[in-house]
MIGURO-643081 format. One record per residue (C-alpha): residue number from 1; residue in one letter; chain; x, y, z. Coordinates in steps of 0.05 Angstrom, whole numbers, m for minus. Last residue first. Layout:
+------+------+-------+--------+--------+--------+
: resi : resn : chain :   east :  north :     up :
+------+------+-------+--------+--------+--------+
:  NUM :    a :     A :      X :      Y :      Z :
...
+------+------+-------+--------+--------+--------+
END
This chain:
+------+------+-------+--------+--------+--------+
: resi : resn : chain :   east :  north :     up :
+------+------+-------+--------+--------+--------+
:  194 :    x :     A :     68 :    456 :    361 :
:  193 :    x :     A :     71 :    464 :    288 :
:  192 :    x :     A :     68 :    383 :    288 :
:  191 :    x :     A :      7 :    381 :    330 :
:  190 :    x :     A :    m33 :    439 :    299 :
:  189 :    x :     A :    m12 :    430 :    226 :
:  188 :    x :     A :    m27 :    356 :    232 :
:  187 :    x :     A :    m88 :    365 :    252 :
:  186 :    x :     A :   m112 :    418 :    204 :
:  185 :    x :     A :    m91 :    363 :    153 :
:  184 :    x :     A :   m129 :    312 :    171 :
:  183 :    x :     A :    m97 :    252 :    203 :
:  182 :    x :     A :    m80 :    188 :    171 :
:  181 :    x :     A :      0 :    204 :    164 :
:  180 :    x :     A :     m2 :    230 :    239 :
:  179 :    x :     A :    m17 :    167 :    265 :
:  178 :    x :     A :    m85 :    144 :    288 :
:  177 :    x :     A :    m99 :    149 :    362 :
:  176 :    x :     A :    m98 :     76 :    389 :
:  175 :    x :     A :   m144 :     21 :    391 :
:  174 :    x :     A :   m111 :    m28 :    331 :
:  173 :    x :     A :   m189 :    m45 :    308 :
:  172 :    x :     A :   m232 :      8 :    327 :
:  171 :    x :     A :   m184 :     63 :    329 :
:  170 :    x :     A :   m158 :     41 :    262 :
:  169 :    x :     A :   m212 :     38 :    230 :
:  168 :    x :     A :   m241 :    103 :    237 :
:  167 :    x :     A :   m186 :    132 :    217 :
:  166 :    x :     A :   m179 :    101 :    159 :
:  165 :    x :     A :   m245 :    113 :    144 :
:  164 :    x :     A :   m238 :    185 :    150 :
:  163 :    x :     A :   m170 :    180 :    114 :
:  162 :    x :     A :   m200 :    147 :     53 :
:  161 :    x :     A :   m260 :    186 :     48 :
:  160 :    x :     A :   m224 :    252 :     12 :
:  159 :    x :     A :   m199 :    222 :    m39 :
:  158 :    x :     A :   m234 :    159 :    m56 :
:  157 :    x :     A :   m294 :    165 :    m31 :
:  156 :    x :     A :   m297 :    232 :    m56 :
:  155 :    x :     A :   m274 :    204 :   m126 :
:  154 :    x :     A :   m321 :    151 :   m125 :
:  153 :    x :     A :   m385 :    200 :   m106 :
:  152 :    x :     A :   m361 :    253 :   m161 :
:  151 :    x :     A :   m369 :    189 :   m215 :
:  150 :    x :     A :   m432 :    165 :   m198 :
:  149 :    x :     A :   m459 :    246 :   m188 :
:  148 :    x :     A :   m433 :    253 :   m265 :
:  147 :    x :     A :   m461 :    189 :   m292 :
:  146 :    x :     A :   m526 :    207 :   m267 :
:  145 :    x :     A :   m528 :    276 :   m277 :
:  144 :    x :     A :   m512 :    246 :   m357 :
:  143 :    x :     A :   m572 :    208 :   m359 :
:  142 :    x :     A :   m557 :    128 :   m385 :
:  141 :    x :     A :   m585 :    137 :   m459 :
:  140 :    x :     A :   m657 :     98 :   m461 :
:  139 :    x :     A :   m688 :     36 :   m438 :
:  138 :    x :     A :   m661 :     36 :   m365 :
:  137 :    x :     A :   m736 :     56 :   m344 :
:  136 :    x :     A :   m767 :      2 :   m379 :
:  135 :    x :     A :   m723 :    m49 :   m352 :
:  134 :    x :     A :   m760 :    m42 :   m283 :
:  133 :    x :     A :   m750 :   m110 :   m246 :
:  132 :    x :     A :   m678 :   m122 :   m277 :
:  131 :    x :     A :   m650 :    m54 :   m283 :
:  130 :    x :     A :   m661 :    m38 :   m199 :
:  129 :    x :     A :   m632 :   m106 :   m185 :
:  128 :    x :     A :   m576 :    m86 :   m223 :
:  127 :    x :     A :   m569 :    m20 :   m194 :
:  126 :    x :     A :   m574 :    m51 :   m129 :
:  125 :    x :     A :   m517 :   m100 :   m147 :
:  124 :    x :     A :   m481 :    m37 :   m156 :
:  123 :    x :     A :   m475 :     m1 :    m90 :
:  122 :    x :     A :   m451 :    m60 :    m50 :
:  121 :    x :     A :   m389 :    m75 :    m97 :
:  120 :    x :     A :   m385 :      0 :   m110 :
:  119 :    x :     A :   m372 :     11 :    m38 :
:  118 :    x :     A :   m322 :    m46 :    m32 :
:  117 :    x :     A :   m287 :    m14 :   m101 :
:  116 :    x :     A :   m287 :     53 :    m65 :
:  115 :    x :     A :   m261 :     29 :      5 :
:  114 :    x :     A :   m197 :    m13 :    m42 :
:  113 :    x :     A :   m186 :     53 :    m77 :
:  112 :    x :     A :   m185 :     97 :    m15 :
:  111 :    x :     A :   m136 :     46 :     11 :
:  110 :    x :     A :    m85 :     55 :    m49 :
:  109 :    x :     A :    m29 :     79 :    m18 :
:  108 :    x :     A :    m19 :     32 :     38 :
:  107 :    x :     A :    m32 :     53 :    112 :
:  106 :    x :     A :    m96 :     27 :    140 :
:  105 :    x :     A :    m80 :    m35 :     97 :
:  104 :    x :     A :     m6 :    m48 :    126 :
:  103 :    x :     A :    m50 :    m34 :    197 :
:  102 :    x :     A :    m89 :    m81 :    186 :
:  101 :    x :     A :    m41 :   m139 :    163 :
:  100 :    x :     A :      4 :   m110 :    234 :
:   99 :    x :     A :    m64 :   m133 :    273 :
:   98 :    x :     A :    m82 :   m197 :    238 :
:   97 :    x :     A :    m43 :   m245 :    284 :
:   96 :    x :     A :    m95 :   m201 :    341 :
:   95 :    x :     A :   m161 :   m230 :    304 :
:   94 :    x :     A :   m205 :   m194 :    256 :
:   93 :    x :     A :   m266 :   m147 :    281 :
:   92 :    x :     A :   m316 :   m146 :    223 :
:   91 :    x :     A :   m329 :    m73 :    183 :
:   90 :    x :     A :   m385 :   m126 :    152 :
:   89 :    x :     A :   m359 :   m117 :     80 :
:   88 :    x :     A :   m279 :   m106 :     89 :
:   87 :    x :     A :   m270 :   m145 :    157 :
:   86 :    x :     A :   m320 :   m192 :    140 :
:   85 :    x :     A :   m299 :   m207 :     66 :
:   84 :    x :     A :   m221 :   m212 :     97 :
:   83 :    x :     A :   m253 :   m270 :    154 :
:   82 :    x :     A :   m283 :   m305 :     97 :
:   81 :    x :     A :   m216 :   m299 :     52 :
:   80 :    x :     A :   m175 :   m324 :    101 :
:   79 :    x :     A :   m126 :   m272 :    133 :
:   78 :    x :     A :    m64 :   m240 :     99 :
:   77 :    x :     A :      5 :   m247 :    146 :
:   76 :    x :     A :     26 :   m317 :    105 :
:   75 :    x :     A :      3 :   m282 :     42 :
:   74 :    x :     A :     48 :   m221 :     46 :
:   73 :    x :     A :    106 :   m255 :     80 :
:   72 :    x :     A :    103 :   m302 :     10 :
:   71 :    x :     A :     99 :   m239 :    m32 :
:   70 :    x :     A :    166 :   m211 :      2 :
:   69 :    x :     A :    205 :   m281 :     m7 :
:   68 :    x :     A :    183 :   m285 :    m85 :
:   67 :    x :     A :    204 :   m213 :   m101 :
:   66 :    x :     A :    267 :   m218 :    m57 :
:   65 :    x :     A :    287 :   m291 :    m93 :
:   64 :    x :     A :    266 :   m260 :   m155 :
:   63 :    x :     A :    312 :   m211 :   m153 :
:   62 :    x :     A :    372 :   m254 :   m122 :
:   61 :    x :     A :    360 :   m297 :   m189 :
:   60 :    x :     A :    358 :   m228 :   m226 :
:   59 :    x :     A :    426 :   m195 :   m206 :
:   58 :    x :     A :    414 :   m135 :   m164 :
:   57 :    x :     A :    448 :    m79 :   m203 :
:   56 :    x :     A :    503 :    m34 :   m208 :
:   55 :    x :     A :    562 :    m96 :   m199 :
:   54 :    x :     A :    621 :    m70 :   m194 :
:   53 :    x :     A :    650 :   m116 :   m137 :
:   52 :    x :     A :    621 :   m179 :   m140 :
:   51 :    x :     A :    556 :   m187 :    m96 :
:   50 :    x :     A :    553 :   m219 :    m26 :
:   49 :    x :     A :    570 :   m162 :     19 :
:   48 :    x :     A :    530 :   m109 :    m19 :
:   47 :    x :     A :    458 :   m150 :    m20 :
:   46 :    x :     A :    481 :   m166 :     57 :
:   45 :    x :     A :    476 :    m90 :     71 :
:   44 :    x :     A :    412 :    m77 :     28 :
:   43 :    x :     A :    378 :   m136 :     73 :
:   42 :    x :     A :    394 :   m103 :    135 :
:   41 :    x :     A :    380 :    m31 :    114 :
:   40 :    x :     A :    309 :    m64 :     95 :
:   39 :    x :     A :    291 :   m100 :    169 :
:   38 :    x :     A :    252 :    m48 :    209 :
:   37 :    x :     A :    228 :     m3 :    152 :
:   36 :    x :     A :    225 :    m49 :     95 :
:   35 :    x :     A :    178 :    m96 :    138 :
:   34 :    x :     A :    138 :    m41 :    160 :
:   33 :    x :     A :    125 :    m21 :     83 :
:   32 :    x :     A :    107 :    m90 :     71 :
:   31 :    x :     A :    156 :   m130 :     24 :
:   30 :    x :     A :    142 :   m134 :    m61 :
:   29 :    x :     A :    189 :    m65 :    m50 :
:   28 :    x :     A :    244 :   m101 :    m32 :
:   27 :    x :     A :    258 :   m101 :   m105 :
:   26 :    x :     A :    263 :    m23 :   m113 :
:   25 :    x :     A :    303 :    m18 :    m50 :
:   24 :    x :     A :    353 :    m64 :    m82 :
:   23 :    x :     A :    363 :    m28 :   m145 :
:   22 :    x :     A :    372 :     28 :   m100 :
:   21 :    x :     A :    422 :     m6 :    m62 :
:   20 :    x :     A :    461 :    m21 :   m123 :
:   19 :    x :     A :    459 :     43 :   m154 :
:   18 :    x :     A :    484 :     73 :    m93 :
:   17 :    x :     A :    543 :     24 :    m81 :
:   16 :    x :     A :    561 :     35 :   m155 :
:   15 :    x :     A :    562 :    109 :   m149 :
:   14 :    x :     A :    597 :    108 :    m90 :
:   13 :    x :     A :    652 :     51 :   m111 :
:   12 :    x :     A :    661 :    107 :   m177 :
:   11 :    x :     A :    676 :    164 :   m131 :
:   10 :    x :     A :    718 :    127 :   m104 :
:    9 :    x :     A :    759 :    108 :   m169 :
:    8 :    x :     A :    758 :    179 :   m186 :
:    7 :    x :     A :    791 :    207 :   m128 :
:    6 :    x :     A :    841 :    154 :   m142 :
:    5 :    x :     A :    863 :     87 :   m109 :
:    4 :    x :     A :    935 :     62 :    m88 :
:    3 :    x :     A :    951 :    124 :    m66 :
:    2 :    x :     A :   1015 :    158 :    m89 :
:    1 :    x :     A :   1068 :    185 :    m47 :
+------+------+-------+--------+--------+--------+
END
């Protein structure tokens, strides 16, 4: 008896299925991270239901629409932008709605970058003020220790400060131990060896 479908053809629906959920996954990326979590199988299981058969790829009106829909959640959860200068300048308390915001920030990627560009934002308009009431002493070549100690301070900040801070942060703000993501490393090899 022969089936009606090969090996082959299968093989093929897996293929395409994959692609086309991680063509999906790549969109869904303009979502939070929490967002993706909870609600992201969800959305990759509709994605399947409602395109053609054979089709590899998200087509790009249903891109968009994901793009668009995943900045918009981004902006409506974001706070004003006096209440964001507090929190990240004056280490501010924002209100509960804010809580999952924070902890998106506590947890993205590049939060050692955003701390270093807030600390360079109140480091350098002292510079400036520095350069403007005694230009005589910014007259020459900028001195290479200088340069070099500017640069090693961003990349600690950035590296190494990021957890610290994050830390920090989050205890204040969401009240609860960190999670294991934010803490050191000899941490983590204590509590998850154990």
């Amino acid at each position: 008896m022969k089936w009606p479908w090969s090996a082959r053809d299968s093989a093929d629906l897996i293929s395409v299925r994959e692609n086309l959920e991680r063509s999906t996954r790549l969109w869904m990326r303009a979502y939070p991270r929490r967002w993706r979590v909870t609600f992201g199988d969800d959305l990759v299981g509709v994605l399947e239901e409602l395109t053609p058969p054979g089709v590899r790829r998200v087509p790009i009106r249903e891109a968009a629409e994901i793009v668009r829909a995943g900045w918009a959640l981004r902006l409506r959860e974001r706070p004003s932008v006096w209440k964001w200068l507090g929190y990240r300048f004056l280490d501010r308390e924002l209100p509960e709605q804010y809580r999952f915001w924070i902890i998106d920030d506590l947890l993205g990627p590049l939060s050692g970058l955003r701390v270093a560009v807030v600390n360079q934002m109140i480091v350098l308009p002292m510079f400036v003020f520095y350069w403007v009431l005694l230009p005589e002493s910014f007259s020459g070549p900028v001195p290479v220790p200088f340069v070099v100690f500017y640069l090693a301070t961003l990349a600690i900040v950035i590296f190494s400060g990021r957890k610290y801070q994050a830390r920090k942060r989050w205890r204040r703000f969401i009240g609860t131990e960190p999670p294991l993501e934010l803490q050191s490393r000899r941490y983590r090899n204590r509590h998850v060896g154990a």
